[in-house]
C-alpha positions, 0 to 999 in steps of 0.5 A: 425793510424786512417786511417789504422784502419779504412782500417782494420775494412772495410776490417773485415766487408767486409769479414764478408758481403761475410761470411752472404750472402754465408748463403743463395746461393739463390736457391728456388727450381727447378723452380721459376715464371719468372715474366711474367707468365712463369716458369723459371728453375734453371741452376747453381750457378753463381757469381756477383761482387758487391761494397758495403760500406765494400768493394767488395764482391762476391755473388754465387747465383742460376741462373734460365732460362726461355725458353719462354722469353729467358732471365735469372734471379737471384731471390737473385739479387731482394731480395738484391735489386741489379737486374742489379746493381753491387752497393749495395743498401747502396753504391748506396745510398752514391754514390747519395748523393755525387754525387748530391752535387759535380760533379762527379770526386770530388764526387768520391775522396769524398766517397774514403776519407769520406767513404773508398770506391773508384769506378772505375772512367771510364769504357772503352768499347773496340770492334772490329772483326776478320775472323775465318776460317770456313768450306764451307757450313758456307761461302756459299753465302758470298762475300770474298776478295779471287780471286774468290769472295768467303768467307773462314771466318766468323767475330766474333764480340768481346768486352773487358771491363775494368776499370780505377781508376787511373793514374801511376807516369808518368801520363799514365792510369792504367788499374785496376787489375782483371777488364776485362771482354770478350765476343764474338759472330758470331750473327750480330751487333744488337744482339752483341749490346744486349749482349755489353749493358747487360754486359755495365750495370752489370759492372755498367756502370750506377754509372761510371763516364766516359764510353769510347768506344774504336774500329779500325773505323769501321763504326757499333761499333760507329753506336752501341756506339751511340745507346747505349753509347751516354754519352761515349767518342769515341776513335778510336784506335791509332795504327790503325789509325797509320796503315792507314797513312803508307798505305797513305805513301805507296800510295804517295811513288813515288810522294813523292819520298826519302821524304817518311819517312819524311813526315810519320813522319811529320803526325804521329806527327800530328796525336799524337798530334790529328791534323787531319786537318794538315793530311788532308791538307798534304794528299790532296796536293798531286799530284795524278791524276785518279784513284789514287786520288780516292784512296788517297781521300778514304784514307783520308776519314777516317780521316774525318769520324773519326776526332772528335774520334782522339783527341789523345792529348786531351784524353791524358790530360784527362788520358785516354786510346787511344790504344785498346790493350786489345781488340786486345789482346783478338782478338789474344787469340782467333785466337791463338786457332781458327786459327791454321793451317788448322782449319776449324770451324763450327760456333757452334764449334767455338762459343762454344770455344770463349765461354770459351776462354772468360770466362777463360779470364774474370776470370770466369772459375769456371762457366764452365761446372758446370751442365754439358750440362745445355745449348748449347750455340748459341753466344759465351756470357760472360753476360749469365753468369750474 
């Protein structure tokens, strides 16, 4: 009874929170000071979710644009005191204490049975990239894998993030309801590296307890995790590392002749288990002479590279995520829209669209075209909206 009690009076004053704080929507008229002597301009209302010690509330407030700095602000976010913070001032302040008397995993468990409040244990950052057909004149110049060398796509980069309070029945990770969030850009990976860092941090990576990074190999997302993640697990995606030991397979199929299916699965079975020094040893006795021992050495390589990222059976016994279908799926969502037949896209257009895709995605649709033409966007960017 006390228990239940107490949920209902947390759930009251957390209603009674996101009543006061919609009393003042933060607008201080047409402009305000950015901060480093320029004039910032209001754009629209914009909304934040943020934990506090009754709950999580969601805060609309005015969000301003300086065209000098080419960055955006919310004086409301400093007045609250939570500027680039998704934890209230109070929560951060419980959130230390507990922190600074247990590790952090214990300290979690505490605040959820001491103060009713339950955090988001880890974060995962999921990354990867996809073509999208593009008119001539935005391939010129680019190197393709057609016949004749030219480029017909483009690569749009694009994260997914998300949270993971628990485990199911089964031991497997849950993915929390309503955490995900997209964005998307056609900017190199320095710049993607600006905008994964900027939504990293208001999702709150600094209060999570376990960042994780989740890609398909490709060697600038783990030049981008350990730039700006260096505290984060690194995981390469299961499926894919799947994928490349069917192409291993496919590549050995005469040598190894009717035994190509088990000794597949043979190595998938290593791989589950995150043995890569079994995969390895297995691929380098096979017979291979010129140039397709070349291939096959470039084949296992990418289990080399990646070894310390496919400790599958580790990261299981952790209870995390080693699959990047959320990712994936987002990947999917946009080629649904830009890769219909026939498309050919400009990268503006096709910017433009991802960027609402990834805003629908996100839960944010009520962001879309509240001032009409208040931007044009130039990456496709969830984090603008924050």
């Amino acid at each position: 009874m006390e228990l239940a009690i107490r949920t209902a009076m947390v759930g009251l004053g957390g209603a009674l929170l996101d009543g006061l704080l919609r009393l003042d929507p933060g607008h201080r008229g047409p402009r305000v000071d950015c901060g480093n002597g320029h004039q910032a301009e209001f754009v629209s209302y914009r909304g934040k979710t943020i934990d506090t010690v009754v709950g999580t509330v969601r805060l609309r407030r005015a969000w301003y644009h300086c065209a000098a700095c080419k960055h955006g602000l919310a004086p409301r976010d400093g007045e609250l005191g939570v500027t680039g913070e998704s934890l209230s001032p109070g929560l951060a302040s419980m959130n230390d204490r507990a922190a600074a008397a247990v590790p952090f995993a214990p300290a979690n468990r505490l605040l959820a049975e001491l103060a009713g409040v339950e955090l988001p244990d880890k974060l995962y950052i999921a990354v990867d990239g996809t073509g999208v057909p593009v008119v001539a004149r935005e391939a010129e110049g680019r190197k393709g894998k057609a016949d004749d060398g030219k480029a017909r796509t483009r690569e749009i980069k694009l994260a997914c993030l998300f949270t993971q309070t628990r485990l199911d029945d089964d031991g497997k990770p849950v993915r929390d309801p309503a955490s995900t969030t997209s964005l998307a850009t056609f900017e190199p990976a320095e710049t993607f590296g600006i905008l994964l860092d900027a939504e990293a941090r208001r999702r709150g990576i600094g209060h999570i307890r376990q960042p994780v990074v989740l890609g398909d190999g490709a060697a600038w997302i783990w030049n981008l995790a350990d730039q700006l993640f260096p505290a984060a697990s690194q995981i390469v995606d299961l499926y894919h590392a799947r994928e490349h030991l069917h192409e291993l397979a496919s590549l050995a199929a005469r040598l190894l002749a009717g035994h190509r299916d088990d000794w597949l699965a043979a190595r998938l079975e290593e791989l589950d288990n995150g043995d890569t020094s079994a995969i390895l040893a297995a691929g380098r006795a096979l017979g291979f002479t010129g140039s397709l021992g070349g291939e096959r050495d470039k084949a296992l390589h990418y289990f080399e590279a990646n070894a310390h990222r496919m400790r599958y059976q580790h990261f299981r016994d952790l209870g995390m995520f080693v699959g990047s279908g959320v990712v994936e799926a987002g990947c999917k969502s946009i080629g649904q829209r830009l890769k219909l037949s026939g498309m050919r896209w400009t990268i503006h257009g096709a910017t433009g669209i991802a960027t609402l895709r990834c805003l629908d995605a996100s839960g944010r649709r009520d962001e879309i075209w509240q001032r009409p033409h208040s931007q044009i966007p130039t990456t496709a960017q969830v984090s603008l909206a924050s």
